[in-house]
N, C-alpha and C positions, 0 to 999 in steps of 0.2 A: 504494500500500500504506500501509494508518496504519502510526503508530506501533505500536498494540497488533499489528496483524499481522507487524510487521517482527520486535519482539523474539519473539514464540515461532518466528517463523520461526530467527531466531537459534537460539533455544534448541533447537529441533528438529534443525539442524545439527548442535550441538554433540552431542547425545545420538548423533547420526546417526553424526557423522566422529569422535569420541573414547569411545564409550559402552562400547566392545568392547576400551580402552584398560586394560590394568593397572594396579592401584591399589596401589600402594607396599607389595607385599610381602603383600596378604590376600587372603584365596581368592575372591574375587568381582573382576569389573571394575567400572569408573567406575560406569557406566550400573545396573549390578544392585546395587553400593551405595547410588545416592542412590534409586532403588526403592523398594528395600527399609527405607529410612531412613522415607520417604513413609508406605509400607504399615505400618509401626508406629506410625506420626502417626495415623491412620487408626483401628487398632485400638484407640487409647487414646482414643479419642472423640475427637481435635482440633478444632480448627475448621479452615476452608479456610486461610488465614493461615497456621497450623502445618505445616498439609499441606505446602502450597507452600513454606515455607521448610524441611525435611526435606528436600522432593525437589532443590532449586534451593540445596543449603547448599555443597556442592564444584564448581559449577563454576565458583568462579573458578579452577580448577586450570588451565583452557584460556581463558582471559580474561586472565592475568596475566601479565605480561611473562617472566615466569621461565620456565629450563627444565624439565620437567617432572620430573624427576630431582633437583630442587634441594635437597630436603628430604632425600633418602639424602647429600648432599655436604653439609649442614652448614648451609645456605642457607636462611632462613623465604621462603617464595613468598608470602606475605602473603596465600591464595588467599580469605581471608574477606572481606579489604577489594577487593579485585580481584571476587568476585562481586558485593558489593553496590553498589558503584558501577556494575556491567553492566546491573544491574537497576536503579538510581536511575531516578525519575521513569516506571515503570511500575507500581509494585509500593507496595502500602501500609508505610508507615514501619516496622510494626510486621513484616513479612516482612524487609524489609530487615536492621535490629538483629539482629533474631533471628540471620539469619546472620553478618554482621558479629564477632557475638559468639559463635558456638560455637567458637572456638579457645580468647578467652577464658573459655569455661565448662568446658573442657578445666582450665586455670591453676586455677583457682575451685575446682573439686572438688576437684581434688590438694592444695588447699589446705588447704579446711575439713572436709571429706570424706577423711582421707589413705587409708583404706580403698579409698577411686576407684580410686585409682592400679592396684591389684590386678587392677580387669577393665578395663583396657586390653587391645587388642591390643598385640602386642610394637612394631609398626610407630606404632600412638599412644603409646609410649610412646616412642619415637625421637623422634621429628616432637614431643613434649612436651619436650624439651633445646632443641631447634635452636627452638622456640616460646618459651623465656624460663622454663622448668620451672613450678612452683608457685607463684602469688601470693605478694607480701608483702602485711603486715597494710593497709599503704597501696593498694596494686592491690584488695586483696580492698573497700575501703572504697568507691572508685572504681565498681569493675565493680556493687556491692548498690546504686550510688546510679544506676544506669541504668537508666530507666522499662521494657524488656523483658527484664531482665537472666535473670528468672524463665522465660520463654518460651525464651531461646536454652539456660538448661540444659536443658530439656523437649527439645530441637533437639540436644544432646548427647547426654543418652542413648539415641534414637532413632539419632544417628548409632554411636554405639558400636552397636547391634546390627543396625546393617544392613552385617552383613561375617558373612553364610550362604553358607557353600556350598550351592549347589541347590535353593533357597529358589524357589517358583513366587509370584509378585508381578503385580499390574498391570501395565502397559507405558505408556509417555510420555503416549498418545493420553487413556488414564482419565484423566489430569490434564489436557490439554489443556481442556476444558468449565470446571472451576475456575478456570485461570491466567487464562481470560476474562473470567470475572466479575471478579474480584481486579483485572483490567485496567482496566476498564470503573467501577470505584466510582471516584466522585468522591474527591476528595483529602482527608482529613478536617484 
């Protein structure tokens, strides 16, 4: 099995054995979140890039050493750094960041956007405490000086609205043909 087959293998598991998994308190599971997150990548013209990092932005939630409850007890699961390392050395740089950094684009907008804060879910705005709340002027300085920092908000608010109830969306497989390509590009 290459590489390229082993990680969507991976990933396919993980959609498989935690997909139908509860998502801290909002009306959809894991799997119909990062979907749905996908399927608004989509609609907003993304490129495959975006796509991929929308649908692949939470699972480090089952990658990361934490328990999966961690975030109701107080505890950051660090689940952005936990997927992108899952995905290191598959996945183009710029999918990677992206994830990486949609916690901190979560910080960011509460920041300079304080309006943001308003359409959270009640549960991102939990998970926004135990995250380290709103940038300071130095954080905010940091994250604008990160070559995708622009891409992971885009990656943000995609994830803010993929938590529909009842929401009819693709399914793993419609991505499955991109995460290949994505695979298979040389490194830039």
């Amino acid at each position: 099995m290459t590489s390229e087959n082993s990680i969507l293998a991976k990933i396919e598991a993980l959609f498989s054995d935690h997909g139908a998994d509860w998502y801290m308190g909002e009306p959809v599971t894991m799997a119909e979140h990062m979907l749905q997150s996908a399927f608004f990548a989509m609609q907003a013209g993304a490129d495959d890039e975006l796509i991929i990092a929308a649908l692949l932005h939470d699972i480090g939630h089952y990658t990361s050493e934490y328990a999966e409850d961690c975030l109701q007890k107080g505890i950051d699961n660090e689940h952005e750094d936990s997927a992108a390392d899952f995905l290191a050395g598959h996945f183009p740089q710029r999918v990677l960041d992206a994830i990486r950094l949609h916690v901190a684009s979560k910080r960011y907008l509460c920041a300079v956007k304080p309006e943001y804060y308003e359409v959270l879910s009640e549960a991102s705005k939990e998970s926004l405490a135990v995250q380290g709340g709103p940038m300071n002027t130095d954080e905010v300085a940091q994250f604008e000086a990160e070559p995708y920092h622009q891409d992971a908000v885009k990656v943000r608010y995609w994830d803010d609205a993929g938590k529909q109830d009842s929401l009819t969306v693709p399914d793993l497989n419609h991505y499955i043909p991109m995460m290949q390509k994505l695979l298979t590009q040389p490194a830039a």
